[in-house]
N, C-alpha and C positions, 0 to 999 in steps of 0.2 A: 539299500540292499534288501533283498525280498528272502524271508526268513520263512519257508516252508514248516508243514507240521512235524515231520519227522524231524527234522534238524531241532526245534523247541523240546520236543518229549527228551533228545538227548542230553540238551543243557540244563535241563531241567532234573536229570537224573545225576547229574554230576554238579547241582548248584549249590551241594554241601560246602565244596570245598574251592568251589573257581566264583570268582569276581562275579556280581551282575553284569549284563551285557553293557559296555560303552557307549560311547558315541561313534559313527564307523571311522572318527578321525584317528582314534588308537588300534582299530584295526592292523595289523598284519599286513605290510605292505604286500602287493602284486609283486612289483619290479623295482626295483629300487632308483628313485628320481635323478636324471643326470646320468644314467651308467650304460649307455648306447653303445654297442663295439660295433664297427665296420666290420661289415659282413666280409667273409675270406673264402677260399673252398680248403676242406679238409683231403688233402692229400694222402696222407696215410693210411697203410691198409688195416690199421686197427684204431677203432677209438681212444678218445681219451684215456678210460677208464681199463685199457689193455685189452679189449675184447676185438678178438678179429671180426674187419666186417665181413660176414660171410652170410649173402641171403638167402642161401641153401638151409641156412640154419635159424630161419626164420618159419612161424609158423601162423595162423590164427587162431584167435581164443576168445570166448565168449566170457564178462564181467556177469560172475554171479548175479542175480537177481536184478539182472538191468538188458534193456537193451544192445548194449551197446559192444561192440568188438573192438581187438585191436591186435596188432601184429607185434610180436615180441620173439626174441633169440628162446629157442624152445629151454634150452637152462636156466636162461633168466627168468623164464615166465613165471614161474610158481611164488615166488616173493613177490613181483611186482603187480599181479591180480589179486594177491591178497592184500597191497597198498588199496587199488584200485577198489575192490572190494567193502573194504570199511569205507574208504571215502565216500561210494556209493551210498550206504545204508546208513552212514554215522557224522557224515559235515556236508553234503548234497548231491540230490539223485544225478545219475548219470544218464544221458539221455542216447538213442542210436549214433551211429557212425554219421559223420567226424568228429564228434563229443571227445573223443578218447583219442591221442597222439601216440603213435607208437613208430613202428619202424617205419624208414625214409629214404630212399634213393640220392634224393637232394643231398650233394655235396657241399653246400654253400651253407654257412655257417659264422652265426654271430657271436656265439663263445665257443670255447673249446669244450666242454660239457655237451652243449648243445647235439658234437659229434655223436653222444653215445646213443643215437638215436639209431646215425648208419648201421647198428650192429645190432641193434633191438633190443638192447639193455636201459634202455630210458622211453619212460611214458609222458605224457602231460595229460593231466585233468584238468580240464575248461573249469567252468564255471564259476571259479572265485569272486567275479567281479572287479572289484579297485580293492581287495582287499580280504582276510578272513579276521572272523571275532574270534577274539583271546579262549573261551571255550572250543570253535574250531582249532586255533591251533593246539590246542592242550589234546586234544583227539590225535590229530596229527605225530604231532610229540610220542604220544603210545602209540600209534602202529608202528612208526621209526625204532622205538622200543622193542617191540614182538620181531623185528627183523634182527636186531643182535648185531646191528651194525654192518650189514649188507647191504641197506639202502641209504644211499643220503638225499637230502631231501635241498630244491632250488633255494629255497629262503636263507640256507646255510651258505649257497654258495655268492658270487661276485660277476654282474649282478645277479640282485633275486630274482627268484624267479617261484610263486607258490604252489603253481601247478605240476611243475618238474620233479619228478623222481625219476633216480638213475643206481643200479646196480654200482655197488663202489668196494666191490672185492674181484680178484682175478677167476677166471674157468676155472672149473675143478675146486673151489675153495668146499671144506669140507661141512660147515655150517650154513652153505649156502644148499649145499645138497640134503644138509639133514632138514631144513626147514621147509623146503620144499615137497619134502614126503610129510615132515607136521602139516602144510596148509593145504594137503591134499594133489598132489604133484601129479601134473600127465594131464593131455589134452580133455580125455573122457571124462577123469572129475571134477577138471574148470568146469565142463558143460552141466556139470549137474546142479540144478537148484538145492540151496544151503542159509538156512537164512539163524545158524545159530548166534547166540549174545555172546557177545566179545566181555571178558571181565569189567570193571568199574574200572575207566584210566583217571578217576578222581580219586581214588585210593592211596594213601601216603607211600607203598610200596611200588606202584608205578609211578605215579608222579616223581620219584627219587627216582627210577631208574632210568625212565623217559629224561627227566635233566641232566644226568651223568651222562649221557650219549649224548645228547645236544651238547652240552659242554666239550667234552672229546672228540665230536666230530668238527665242532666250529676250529679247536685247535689246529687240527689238521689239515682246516679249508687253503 
């Protein structure tokens, strides 16, 4: 696995408190080995995740400080660009389109998760390779954190999956709305260039709140 400069100066600022880097055997799985579903089509007019598919309510939106675009349900977008966003600047760069997975026409579907794509509540970021380092996911872990449990994340769910995030509360939820205006909500200020530091996710205060979520979200998978 090829460990860019940016990615080092992050583990490097968090190697107080997290593991030296592994072997990539303990890596963070991608997918999880053996867990292949037969692809189905998703007949339903709403996703998994209860969100109607409706592509009218799809829009595009440019990944802060990256090339790269992607089409998301415009209430969803504001949480899941901010997912997109750290991951860009904080576990590896995001390169242009089709780097970035967003919304899909494709009714054909190999989990049921997978649907919450038709509705544009679920992204995939490329790039992992066959796995992420235990500092990648501790990064990971805290942005799932700063979402307050409005996104869950592939590796939580059956199979994994590392790249997948998916909105996992219903329309209208009210902390989805407020986080949205926190992470800068609406087409015009995804577009703007933002390149501020996100807190230390090696700090005993997130790292506790980042595994209370992970904890509570695995419950519920």
């Amino acid at each position: 696995m090829t460990i860019d400069r940016r990615t080092l100066l992050v583990a490097t600022g968090a190697a107080t408190a997290l593991l030296a880097l592994p072997s990539p055997a303990t890596a963070a799985p991608l997918a999880t080995p053996g867990a292949a579903v037969r692809a189905s089509r998703w007949e339903a007019g709403r996703s998994a995740n209860g969100w109607l598919i409706d592509p009218d309510a799809v829009e595009t939106f440019r990944v802060e400080g990256s090339p790269a675009t992607v089409r998301l349900h415009a209430e969803a977008a504001g949480v899941l660009l901010h997912v997109a966003r750290r991951w860009h600047y904080e576990v590896m760069p995001l390169r242009a389109a089709p780097d970035v997975l967003g919304h899909t026409t494709d009714r054909v579907v190999r989990t049921a998760y997978a649907s919450n794509r038709l509705s544009g509540t679920a992204l995939v970021l490329p790039g992992a390779g066959d796995g992420l380092w235990p500092h990648q996911t501790a990064i990971v872990r805290d942005i799932l954190a700063d979402c307050e449990g409005t996104v869950r994340w592939g590796l939580d769910l059956a199979p994994a999956t590392a790249g997948h995030f998916q909105i996992d509360v219903k329309p209208g939820t009210r902390t989805l709305g407020r986080l949205t205006a926190a992470f800068g909500g609406g087409p015009a200020r995804h577009d703007s260039p933002r390149t501020g530091a996100p807190d230390d996710p090696a700090t005993p205060e997130r790292r506790r709140e980042a595994n209370r979520l992970a904890q509570a979200q695995r419950r519920n998978n």
